[in-house]
Backbone as CSV, one residue per row, in Angstrom:
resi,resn,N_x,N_y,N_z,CA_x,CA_y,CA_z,C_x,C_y,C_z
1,UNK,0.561,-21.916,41.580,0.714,-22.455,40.242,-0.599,-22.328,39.460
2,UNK,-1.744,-22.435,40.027,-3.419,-22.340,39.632,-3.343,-20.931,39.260
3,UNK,-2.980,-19.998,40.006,-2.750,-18.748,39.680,-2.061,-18.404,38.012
4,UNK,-0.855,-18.771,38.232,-0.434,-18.366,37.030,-0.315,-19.146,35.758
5,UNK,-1.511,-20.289,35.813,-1.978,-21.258,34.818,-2.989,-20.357,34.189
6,UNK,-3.984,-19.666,35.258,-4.960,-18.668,34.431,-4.659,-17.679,34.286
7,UNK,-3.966,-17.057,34.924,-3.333,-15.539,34.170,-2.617,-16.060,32.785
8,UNK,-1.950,-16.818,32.758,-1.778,-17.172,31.298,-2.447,-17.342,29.635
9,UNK,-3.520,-17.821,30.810,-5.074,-18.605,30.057,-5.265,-17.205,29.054
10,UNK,-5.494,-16.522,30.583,-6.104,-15.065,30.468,-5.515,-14.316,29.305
11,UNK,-4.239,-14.240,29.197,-3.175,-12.947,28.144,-3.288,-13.884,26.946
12,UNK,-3.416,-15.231,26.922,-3.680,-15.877,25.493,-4.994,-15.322,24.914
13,UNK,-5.829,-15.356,25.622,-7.224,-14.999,25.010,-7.254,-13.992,24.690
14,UNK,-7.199,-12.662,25.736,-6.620,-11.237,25.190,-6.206,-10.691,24.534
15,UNK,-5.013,-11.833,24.008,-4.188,-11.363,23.242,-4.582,-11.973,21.525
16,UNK,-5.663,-13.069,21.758,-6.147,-13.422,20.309,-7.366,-12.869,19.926
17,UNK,-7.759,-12.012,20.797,-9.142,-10.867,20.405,-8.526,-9.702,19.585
18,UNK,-7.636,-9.440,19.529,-7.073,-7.988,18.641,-7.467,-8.252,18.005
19,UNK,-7.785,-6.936,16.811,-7.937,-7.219,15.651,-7.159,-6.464,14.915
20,UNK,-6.392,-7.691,13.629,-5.460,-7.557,12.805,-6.381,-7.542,11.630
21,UNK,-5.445,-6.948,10.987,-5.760,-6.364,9.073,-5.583,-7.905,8.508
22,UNK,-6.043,-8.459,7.681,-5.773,-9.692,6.663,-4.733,-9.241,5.752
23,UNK,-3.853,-9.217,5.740,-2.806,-9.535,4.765,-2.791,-10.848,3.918
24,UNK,-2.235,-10.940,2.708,-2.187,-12.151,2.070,-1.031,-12.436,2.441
25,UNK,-1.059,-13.924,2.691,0.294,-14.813,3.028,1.606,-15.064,1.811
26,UNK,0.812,-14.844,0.933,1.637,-14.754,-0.552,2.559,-13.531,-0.581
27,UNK,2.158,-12.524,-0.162,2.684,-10.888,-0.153,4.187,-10.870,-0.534
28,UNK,4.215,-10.701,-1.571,6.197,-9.733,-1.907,6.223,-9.159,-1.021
29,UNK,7.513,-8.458,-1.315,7.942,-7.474,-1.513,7.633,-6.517,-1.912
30,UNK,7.270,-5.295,-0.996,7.280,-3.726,-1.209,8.098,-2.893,-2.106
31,UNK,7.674,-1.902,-2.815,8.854,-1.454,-3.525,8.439,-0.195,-3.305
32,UNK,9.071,0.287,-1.867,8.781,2.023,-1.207,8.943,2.860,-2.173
33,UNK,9.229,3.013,-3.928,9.219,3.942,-4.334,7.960,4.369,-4.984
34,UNK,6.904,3.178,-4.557,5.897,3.712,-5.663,4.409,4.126,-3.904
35,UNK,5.261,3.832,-3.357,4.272,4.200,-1.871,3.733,5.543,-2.232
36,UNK,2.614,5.733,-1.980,1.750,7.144,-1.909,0.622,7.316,-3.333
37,UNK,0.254,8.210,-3.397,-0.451,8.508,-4.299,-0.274,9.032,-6.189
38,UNK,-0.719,8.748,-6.784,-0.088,9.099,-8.242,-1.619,9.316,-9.215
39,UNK,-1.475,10.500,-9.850,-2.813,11.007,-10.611,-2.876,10.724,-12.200
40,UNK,-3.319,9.755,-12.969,-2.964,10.403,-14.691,-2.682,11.585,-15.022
41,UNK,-2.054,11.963,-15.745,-1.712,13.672,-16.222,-2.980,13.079,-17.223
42,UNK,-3.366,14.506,-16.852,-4.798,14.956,-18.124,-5.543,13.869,-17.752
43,UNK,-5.872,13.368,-17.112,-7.071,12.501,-16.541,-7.584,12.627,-15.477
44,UNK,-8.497,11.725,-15.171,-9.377,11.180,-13.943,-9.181,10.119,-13.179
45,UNK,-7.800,9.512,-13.284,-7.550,8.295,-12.470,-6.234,8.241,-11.209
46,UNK,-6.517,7.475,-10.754,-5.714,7.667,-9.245,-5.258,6.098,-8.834
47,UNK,-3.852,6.166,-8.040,-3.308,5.072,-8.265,-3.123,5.182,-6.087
48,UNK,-3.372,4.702,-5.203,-2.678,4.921,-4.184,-1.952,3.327,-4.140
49,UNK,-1.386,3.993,-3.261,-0.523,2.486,-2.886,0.423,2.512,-1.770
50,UNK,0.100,1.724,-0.392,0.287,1.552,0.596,1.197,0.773,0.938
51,UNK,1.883,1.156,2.631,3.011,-0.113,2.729,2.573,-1.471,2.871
52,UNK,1.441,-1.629,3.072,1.044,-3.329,3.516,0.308,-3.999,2.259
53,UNK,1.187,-3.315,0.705,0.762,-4.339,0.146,-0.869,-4.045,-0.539
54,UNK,-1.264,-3.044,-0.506,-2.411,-2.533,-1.045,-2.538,-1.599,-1.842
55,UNK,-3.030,-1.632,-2.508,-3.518,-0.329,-3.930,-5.062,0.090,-3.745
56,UNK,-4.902,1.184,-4.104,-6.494,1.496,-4.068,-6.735,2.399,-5.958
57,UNK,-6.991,1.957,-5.954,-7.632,2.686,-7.784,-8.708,3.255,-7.767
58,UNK,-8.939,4.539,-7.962,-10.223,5.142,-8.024,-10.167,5.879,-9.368
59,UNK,-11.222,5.940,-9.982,-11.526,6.020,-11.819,-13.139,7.228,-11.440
60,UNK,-12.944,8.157,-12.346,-14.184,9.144,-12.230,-14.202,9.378,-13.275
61,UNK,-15.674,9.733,-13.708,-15.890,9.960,-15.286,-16.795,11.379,-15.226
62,UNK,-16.736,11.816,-13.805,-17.613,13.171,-13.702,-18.663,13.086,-12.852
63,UNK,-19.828,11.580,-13.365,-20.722,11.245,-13.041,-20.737,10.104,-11.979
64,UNK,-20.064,9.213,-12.349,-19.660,7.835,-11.259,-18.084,8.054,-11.199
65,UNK,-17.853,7.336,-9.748,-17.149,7.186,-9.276,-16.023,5.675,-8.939
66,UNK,-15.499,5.262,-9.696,-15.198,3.301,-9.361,-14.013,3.546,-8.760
67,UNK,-14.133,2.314,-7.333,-12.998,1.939,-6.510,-12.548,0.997,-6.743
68,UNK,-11.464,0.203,-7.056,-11.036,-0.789,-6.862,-9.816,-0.958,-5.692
69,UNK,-10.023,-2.110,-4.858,-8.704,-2.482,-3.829,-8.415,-3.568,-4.822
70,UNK,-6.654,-3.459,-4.909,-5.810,-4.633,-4.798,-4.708,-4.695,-3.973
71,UNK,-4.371,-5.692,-3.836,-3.379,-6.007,-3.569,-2.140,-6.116,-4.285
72,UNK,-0.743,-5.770,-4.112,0.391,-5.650,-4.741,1.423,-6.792,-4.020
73,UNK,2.616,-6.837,-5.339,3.530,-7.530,-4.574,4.763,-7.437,-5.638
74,UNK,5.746,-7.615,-5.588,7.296,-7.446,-5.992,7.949,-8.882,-5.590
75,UNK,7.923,-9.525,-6.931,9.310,-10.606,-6.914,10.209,-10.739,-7.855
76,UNK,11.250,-10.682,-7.266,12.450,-10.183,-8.076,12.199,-8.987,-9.092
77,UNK,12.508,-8.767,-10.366,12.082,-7.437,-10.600,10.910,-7.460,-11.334
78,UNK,9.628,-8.059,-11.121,8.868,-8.516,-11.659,7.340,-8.021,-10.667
79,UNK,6.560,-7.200,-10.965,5.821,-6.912,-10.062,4.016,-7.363,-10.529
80,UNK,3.546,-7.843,-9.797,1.984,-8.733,-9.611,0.995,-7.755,-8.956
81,UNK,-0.724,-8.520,-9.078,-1.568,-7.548,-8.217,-2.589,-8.590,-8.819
82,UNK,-3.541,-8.681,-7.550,-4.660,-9.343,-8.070,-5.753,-8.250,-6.633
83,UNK,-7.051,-8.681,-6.722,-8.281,-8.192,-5.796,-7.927,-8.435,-4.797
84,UNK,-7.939,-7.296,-3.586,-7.494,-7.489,-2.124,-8.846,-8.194,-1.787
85,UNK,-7.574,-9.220,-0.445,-8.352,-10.266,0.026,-9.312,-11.142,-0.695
86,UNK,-9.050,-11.239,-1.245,-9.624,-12.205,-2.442,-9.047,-13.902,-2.807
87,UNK,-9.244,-14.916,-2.237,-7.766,-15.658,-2.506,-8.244,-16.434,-3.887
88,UNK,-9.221,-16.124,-4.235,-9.776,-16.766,-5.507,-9.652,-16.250,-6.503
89,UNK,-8.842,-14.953,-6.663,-8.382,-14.230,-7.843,-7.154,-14.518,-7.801
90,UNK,-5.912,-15.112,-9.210,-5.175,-15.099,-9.137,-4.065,-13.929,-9.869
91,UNK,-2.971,-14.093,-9.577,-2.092,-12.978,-9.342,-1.900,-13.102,-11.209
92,UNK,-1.762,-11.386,-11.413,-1.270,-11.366,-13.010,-0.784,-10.331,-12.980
93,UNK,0.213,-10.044,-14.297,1.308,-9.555,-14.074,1.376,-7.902,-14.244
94,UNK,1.749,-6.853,-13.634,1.055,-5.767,-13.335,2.545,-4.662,-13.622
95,UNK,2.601,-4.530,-15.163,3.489,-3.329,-15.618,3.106,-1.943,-15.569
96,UNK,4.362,-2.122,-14.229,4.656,-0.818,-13.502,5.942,-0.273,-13.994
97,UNK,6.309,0.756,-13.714,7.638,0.948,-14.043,7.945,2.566,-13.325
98,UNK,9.156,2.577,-12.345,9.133,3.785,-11.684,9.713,4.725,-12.451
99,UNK,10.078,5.827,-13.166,10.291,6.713,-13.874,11.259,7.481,-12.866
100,UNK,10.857,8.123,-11.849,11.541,9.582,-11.369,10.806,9.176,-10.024
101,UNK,11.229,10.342,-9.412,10.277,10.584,-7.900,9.309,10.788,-7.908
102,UNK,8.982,11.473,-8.647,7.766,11.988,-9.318,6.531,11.638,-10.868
103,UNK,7.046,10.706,-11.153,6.732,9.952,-12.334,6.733,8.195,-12.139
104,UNK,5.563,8.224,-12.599,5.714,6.054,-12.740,4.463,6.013,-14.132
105,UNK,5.475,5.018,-14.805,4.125,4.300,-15.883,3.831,2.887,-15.344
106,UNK,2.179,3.329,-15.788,1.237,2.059,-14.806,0.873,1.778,-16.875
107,UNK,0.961,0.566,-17.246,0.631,0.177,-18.899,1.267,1.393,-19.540
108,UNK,0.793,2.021,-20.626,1.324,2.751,-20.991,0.893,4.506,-20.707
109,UNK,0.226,4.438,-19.634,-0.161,5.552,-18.924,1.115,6.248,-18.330
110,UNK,1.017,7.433,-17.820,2.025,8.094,-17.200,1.367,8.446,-15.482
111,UNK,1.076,8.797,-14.677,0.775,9.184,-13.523,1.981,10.269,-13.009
112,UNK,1.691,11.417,-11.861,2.550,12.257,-11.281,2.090,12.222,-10.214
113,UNK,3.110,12.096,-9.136,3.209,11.946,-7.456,1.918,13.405,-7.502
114,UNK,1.307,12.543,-6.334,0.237,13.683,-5.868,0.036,14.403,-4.826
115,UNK,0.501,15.360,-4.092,1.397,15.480,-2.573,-0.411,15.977,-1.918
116,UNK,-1.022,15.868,-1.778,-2.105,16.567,-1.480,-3.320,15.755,-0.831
């Protein structure tokens, strides 16, 4: 019974050393159509966006380069984003709108799927 009190011990501890990604506990809903990458037409800006709820924004002006991570989320048909991992930024409201397979307006921008 001593035996398999610490082998127990043992796979608890083991098993709370992994290391997991931080997700926000708040997290929507995914909306798999805007998953992957999307470029401004005639611009310099880039939209990625991942299944766990993450965006990555990268902005180039030639000379500098700006990243931003957020975080995304989908409730009801209403879609949010505030600074990944951040819990001190709060969520505001983030007009998206999917167009085609190949098309989404992010504000009144246009973006095209970027397969590359």
């Amino acid at each position: 019974m001593y035996k398999v009190l610490i082998l127990l011990s043992f796979s608890i501890i083991i098993g709370s050393c992994q290391k997991k990604e931080i997700i926000s506990i708040e997290r929507g809903v995914v909306d798999y159509r805007f998953v992957g990458s999307w470029q401004l037409i005639n611009g310099n800006e880039k939209y990625t966006f991942f299944n766990n709820n993450k965006i990555e924004y990268t902005s180039s002006n030639g000379q500098e380069k700006k990243i931003y991570t957020y975080e995304w989320k989908k409730e009801g048909n209403n879609y949010y984003y505030r600074l990944w991992n951040n819990e001190l930024d709060s969520w505001s409201n983030f007009p998206i709108k999917y167009i085609n397979t190949n098309t989404i307006k992010i504000y009144s921008d246009f973006f095209k799927k970027s397969y590359i």
